[in-house]
Short mmCIF file of the C-alpha atoms (twelve columns), coordinates in Angstrom:
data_MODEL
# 
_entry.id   MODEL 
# 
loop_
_atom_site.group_PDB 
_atom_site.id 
_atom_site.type_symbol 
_atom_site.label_atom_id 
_atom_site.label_alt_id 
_atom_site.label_comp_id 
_atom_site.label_asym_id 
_atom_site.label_seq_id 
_atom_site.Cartn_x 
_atom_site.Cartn_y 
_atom_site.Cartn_z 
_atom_site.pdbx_PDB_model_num 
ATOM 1  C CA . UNK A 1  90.738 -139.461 -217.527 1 
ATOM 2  C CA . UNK A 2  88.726 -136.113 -216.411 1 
ATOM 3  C CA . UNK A 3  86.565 -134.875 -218.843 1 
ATOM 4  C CA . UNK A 4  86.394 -130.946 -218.688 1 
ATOM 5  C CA . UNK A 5  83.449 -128.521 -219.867 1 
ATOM 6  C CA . UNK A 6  84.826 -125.124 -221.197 1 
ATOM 7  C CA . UNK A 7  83.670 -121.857 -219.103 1 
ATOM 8  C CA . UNK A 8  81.192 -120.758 -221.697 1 
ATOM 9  C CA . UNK A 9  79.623 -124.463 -221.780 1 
ATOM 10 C CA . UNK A 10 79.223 -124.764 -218.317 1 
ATOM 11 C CA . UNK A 11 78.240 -121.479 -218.182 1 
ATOM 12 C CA . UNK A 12 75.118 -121.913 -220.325 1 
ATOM 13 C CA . UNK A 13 74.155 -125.823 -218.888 1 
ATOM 14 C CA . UNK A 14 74.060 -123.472 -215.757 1 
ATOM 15 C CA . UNK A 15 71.725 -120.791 -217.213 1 
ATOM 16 C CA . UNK A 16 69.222 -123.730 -218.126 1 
ATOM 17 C CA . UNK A 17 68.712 -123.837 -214.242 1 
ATOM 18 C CA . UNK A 18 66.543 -121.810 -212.196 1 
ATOM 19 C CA . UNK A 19 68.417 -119.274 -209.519 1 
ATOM 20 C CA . UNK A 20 69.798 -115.869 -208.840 1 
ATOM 21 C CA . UNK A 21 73.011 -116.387 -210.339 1 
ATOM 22 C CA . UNK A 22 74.191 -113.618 -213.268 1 
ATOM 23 C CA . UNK A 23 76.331 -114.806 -216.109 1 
ATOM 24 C CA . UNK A 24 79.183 -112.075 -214.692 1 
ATOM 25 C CA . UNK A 25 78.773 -114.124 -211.256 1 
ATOM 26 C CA . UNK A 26 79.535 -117.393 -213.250 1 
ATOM 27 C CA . UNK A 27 82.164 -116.666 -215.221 1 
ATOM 28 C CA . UNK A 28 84.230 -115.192 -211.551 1 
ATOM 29 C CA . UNK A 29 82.984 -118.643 -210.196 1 
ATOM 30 C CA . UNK A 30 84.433 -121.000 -212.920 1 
ATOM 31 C CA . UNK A 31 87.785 -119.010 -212.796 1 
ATOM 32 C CA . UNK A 32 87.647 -119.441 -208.944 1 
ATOM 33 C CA . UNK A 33 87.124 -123.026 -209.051 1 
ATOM 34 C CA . UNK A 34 89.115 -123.361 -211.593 1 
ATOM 35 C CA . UNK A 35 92.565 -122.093 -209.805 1 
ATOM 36 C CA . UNK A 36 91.612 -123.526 -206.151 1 
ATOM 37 C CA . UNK A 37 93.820 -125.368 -204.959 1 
ATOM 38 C CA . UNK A 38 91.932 -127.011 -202.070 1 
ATOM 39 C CA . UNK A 39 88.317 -128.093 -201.797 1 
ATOM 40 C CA . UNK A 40 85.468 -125.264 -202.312 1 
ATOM 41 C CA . UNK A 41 82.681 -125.245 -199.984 1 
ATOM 42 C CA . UNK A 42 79.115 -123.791 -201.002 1 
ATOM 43 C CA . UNK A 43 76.784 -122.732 -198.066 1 
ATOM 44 C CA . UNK A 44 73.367 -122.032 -199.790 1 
ATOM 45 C CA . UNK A 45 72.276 -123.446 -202.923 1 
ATOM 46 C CA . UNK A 46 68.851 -123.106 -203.668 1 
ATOM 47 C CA . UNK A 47 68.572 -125.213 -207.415 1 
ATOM 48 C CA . UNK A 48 72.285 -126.018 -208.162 1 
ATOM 49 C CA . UNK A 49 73.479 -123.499 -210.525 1 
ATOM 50 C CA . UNK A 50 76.209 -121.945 -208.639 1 
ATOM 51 C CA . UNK A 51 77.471 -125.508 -208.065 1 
ATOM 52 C CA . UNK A 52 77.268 -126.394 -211.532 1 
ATOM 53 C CA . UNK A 53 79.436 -123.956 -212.223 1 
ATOM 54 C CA . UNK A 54 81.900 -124.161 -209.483 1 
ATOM 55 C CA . UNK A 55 82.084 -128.186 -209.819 1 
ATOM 56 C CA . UNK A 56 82.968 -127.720 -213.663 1 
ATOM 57 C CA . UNK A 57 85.584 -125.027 -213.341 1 
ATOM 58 C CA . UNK A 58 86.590 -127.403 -210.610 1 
ATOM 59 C CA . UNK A 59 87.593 -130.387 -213.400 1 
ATOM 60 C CA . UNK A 60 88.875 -127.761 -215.690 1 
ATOM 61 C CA . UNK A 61 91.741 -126.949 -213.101 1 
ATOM 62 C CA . UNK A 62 92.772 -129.370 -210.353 1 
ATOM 63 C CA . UNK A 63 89.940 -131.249 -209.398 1 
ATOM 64 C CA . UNK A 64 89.107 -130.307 -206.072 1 
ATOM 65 C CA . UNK A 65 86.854 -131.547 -204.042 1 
ATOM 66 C CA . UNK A 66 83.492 -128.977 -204.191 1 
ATOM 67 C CA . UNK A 67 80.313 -129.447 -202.088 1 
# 
């Protein structure tokens, strides 16, 4: 059993963490993630808060692999 963060949760664990990332930026992120439907690569993450978000819209959709 997955458990899933909603956007707005994962949203602000991921504004706890210091980076460039904009709320706006986030929220298109999650909804990426969250629709993939194969694995979502990252080049260039500086403190994790791009993959925070990507990896939790990730579980609330199919699961892909994200890295």
């Amino acid at each position: 059993m997955t458990s899933t963060v909603s956007q707005s949760d994962a949203i602000a664990a991921a504004m706890k963490i210091d980076g460039w990332l904009t709320e706006r930026e986030a929220r298109l992120l999650y909804d990426l993630a969250k629709s993939a439907t194969g694995p979502i690569i990252e080049i260039g993450s500086w403190r994790g808060r791009s993959t925070t978000v990507l990896g939790h819209g990730s579980m609330a959709g199919a699961g892909q692999r994200a890295s």
